[in-house]
C-alpha positions in Angstrom: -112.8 -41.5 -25.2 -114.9 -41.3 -28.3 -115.6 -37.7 -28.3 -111.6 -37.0 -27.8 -110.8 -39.0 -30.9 -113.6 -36.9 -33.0 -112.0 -34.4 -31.7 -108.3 -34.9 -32.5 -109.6 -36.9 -35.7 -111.1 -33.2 -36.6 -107.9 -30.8 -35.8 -106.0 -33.5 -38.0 -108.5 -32.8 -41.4 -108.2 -29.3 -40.6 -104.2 -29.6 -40.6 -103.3 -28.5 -44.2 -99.8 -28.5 -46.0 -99.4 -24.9 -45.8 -100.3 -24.8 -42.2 -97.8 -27.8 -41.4 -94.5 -25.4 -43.2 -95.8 -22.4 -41.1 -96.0 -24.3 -37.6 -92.4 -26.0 -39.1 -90.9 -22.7 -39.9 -91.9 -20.6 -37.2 -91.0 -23.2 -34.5 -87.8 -23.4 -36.7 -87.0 -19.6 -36.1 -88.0 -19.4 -32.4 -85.3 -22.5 -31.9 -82.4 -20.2 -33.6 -83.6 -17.4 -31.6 -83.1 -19.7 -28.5 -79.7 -20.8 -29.4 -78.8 -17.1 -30.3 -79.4 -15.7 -27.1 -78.2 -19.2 -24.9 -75.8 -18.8 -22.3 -75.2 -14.9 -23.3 -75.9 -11.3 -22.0 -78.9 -11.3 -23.9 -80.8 -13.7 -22.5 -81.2 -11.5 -19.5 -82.2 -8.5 -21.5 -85.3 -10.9 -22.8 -85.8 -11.9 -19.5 -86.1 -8.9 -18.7 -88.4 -8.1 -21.8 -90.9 -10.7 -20.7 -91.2 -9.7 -17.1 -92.3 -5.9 -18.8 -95.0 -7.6 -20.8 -96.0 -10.0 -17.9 -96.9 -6.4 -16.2 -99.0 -4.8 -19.0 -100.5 -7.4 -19.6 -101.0 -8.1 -15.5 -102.0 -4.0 -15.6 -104.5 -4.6 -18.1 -106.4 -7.9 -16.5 -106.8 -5.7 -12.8 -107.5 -2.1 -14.5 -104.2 -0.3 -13.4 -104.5 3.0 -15.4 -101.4 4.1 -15.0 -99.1 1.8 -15.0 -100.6 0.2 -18.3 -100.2 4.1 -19.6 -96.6 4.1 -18.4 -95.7 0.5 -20.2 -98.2 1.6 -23.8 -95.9 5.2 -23.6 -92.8 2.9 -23.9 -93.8 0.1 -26.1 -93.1 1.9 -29.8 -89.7 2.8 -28.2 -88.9 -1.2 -27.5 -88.6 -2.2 -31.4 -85.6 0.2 -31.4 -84.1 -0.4 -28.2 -84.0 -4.1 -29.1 -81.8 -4.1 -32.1 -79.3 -1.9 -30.4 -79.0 -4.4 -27.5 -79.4 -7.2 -29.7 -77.5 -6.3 -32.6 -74.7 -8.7 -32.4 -76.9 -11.5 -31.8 -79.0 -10.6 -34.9 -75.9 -10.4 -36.8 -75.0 -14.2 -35.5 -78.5 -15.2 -36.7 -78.4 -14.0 -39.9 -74.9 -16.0 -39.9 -76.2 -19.0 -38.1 -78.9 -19.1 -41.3 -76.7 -18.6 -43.8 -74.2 -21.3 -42.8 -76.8 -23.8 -43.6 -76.5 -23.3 -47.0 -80.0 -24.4 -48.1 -79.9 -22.9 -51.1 -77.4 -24.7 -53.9 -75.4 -21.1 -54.8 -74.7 -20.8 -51.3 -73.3 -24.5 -50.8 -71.1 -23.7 -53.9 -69.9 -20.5 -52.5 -68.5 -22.0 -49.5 -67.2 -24.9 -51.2 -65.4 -22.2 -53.9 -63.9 -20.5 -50.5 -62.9 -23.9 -48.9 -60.5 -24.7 -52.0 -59.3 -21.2 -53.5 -58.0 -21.0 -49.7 -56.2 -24.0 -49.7 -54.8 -23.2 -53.5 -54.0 -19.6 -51.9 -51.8 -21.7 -49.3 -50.4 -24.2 -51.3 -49.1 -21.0 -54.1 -47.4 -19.4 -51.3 -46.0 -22.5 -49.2 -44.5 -23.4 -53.3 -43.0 -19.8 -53.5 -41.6 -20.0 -50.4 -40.1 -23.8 -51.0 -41.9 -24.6 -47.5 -42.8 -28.4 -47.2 -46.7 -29.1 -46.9 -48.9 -31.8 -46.9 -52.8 -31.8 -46.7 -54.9 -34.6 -46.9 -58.8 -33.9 -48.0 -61.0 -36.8 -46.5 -63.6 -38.4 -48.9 -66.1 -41.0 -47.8 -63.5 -43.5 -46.2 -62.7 -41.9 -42.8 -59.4 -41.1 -41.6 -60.2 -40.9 -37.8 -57.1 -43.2 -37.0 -54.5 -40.6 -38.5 -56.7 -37.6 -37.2 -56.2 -39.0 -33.8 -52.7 -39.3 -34.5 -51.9 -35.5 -34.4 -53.2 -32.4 -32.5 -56.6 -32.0 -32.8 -58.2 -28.7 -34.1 -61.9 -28.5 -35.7 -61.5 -25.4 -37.4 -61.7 -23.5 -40.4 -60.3 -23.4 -43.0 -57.9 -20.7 -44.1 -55.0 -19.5 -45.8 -53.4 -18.0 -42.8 -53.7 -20.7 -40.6 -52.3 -23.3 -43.0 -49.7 -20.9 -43.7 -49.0 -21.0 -39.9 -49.1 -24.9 -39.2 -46.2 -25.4 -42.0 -44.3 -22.3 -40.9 -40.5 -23.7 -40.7 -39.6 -25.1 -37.2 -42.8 -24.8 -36.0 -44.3 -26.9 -33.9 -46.7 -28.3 -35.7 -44.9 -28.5 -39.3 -44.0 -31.8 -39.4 -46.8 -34.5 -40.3 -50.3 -33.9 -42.5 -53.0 -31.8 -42.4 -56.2 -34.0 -42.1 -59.2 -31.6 -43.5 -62.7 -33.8 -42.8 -66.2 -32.2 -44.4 -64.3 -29.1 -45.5 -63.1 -28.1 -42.0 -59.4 -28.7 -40.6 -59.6 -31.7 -38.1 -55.9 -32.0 -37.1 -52.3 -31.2 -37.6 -49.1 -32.8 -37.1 -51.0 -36.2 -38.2 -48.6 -39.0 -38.7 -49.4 -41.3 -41.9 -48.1 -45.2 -43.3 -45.4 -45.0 -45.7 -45.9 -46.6 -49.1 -43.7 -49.8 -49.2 -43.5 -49.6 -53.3 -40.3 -49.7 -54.7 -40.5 -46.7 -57.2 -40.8 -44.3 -54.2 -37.9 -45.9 -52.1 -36.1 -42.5 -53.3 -38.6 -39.8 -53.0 -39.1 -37.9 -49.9 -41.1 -38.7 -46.6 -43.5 -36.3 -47.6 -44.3 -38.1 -51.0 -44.2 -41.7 -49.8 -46.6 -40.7 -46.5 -49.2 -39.2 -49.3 -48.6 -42.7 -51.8 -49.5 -44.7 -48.3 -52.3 -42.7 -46.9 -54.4 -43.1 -50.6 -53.3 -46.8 -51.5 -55.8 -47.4 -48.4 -58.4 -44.8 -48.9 -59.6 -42.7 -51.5 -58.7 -39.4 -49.9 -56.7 -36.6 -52.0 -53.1 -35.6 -50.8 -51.6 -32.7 -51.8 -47.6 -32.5 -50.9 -45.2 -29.2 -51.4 -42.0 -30.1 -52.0 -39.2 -28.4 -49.1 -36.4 -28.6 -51.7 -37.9 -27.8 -54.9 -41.1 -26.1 -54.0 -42.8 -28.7 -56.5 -46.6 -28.9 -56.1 -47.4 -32.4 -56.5 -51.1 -34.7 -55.3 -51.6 -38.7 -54.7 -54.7 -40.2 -55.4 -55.5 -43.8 -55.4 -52.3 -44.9 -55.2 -50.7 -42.8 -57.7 -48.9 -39.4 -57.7 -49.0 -36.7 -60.0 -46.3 -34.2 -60.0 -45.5 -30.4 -61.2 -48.7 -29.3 -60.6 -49.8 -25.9 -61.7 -52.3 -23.8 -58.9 -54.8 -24.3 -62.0 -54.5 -27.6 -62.4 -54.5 -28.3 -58.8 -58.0 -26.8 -57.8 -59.3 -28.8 -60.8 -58.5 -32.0 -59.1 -59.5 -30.7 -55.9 -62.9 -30.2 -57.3 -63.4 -33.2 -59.2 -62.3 -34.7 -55.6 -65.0 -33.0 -53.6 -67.3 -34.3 -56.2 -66.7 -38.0 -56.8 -65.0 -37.5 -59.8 -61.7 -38.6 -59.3 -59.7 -42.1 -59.8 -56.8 -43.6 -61.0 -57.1 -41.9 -64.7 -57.2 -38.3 -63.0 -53.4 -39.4 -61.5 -52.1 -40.5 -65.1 -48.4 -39.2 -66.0 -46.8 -40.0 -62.8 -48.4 -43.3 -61.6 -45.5 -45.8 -60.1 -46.7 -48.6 -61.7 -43.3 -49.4 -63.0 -39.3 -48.2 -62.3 -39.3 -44.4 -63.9 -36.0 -43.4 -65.9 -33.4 -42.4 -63.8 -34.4 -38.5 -62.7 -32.5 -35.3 -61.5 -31.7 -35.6 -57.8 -34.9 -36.7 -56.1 -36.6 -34.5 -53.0 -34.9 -34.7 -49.5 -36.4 -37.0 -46.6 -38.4 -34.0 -45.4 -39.3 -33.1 -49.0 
């Protein structure tokens, strides 16, 4: 028992920093590997691959001439062979990898994609005086409203917002929940604000007042009727929004930089003058 413990005790000291990342890395790389080639084509190929080296190397151990000439003849050929049979799995590695986004640019990157997609959206949905409205999670969860609507999980694009809002679709009446950047559900249904100042304004507007006098999400709204870009924040809205001025809130929003100061100009703390004719119900 003793002599095992000098002996672990001794590959332990022998362990060094350097040698710790490489056993991380590399055991790191054969896992994406693994997950690559799960459940697909491939995974027979390597099979496949591993039964041919089994055999050299079996051809080697009992001195079997030939067939270890045969298998050495082919070898240099099998670094070749393998990217054209693997070449859409190498491509979803190299995508799997970059997805993580260890590196800070490549967070930012996505994060720049995530909102000049929505502003893309939002632009056209005004233009086309289309009724929208998207609600970006923070760090209170919406999981109630989520479940509320049709569930999705995807990503985010300009097409397929563009789609959900399309007039007398299916899915254009409610909210858009987006949770970590991704598109969690459509058709969500969200509480009304009860405040007086918005007993005028349109469903649209009073579902976004409700959904952020609870939580500290961001709701953007198009208006149907005037094509008005408009976002409620802590309890207030701010209206006649520029596409500028939008993805600067969405980006103080997605940093924690947001609150009631970032709503200022339109914030229903008290009755507003009287006002051209306000947004429809389905405003």
């Amino acid at each position: 028992m003793e002599r095992a413990y000098e002996i672990a005790a001794s590959i332990v000291g022998r362990v060094t920093p350097a040698a710790l990342l490489d056993i991380v890395l590399t055991a790191f790389l054969f896992y994406q590997l693994m997950m690559m080639v799960k459940g697909r084509r491939a995974a027979h190929a390597l099979a496949g691959i591993s039964v041919l080296t089994g055999f050299y190397l079996f051809a080697r151990a009992a001195n079997l001439e030939l067939l270890r000439t045969v298998l050495a003849t082919l070898a240099p050929y099998t670094a070749f062979a393998l990217i054209v049979v693997f070449q859409s799995e190498i491509r979803r590695l190299l995508a799997r990898l970059g997805r993580h986004g260890w590196i800070g640019f490549t967070s930012r990157l996505k994060r720049r994609e995530f909102v000049e997609e929505i502003l893309s959206a939002v632009e056209q949905l005004s233009r086309a005086h289309t009724g929208a409205l998207i609600v970006l999670e923070r760090d209170m969860g919406l999981r109630t409203f989520v479940e509320s609507g049709v569930h999705m999980d995807a990503i985010v694009s300009r097409d397929l917002l563009l789609s959900i809002f399309e007039n007398k679709g299916a899915l254009h009446d409610g909210a858009v929940i987006v949770q970590n950047e991704r598109l969690a559900a459509a058709a969500c249904f969200l509480p009304l604000t009860t405040n007086p100042v918005m007993s005028k304004a349109g469903t649209r507007h009073r579902a976004a007042m409700g959904v952020t006098e609870d939580s500290d999400c961001l709701a953007i709204i198009v208006s149907e009727e005037t094509g008005r870009i408009s976002a409620a924040g802590h309890g207030h809205l701010r209206k006649g929004l520029t596409v500028t001025q939008l993805g600067e809130l969405i980006s103080s929003h997605l940093n924690n930089q947001t609150d009631e100061a970032s709503f200022s100009g339109a914030a229903p703390v008290s009755p507003a003058p009287p006002s051209p004719a306000p947004d429809a119900v389905n405003s």
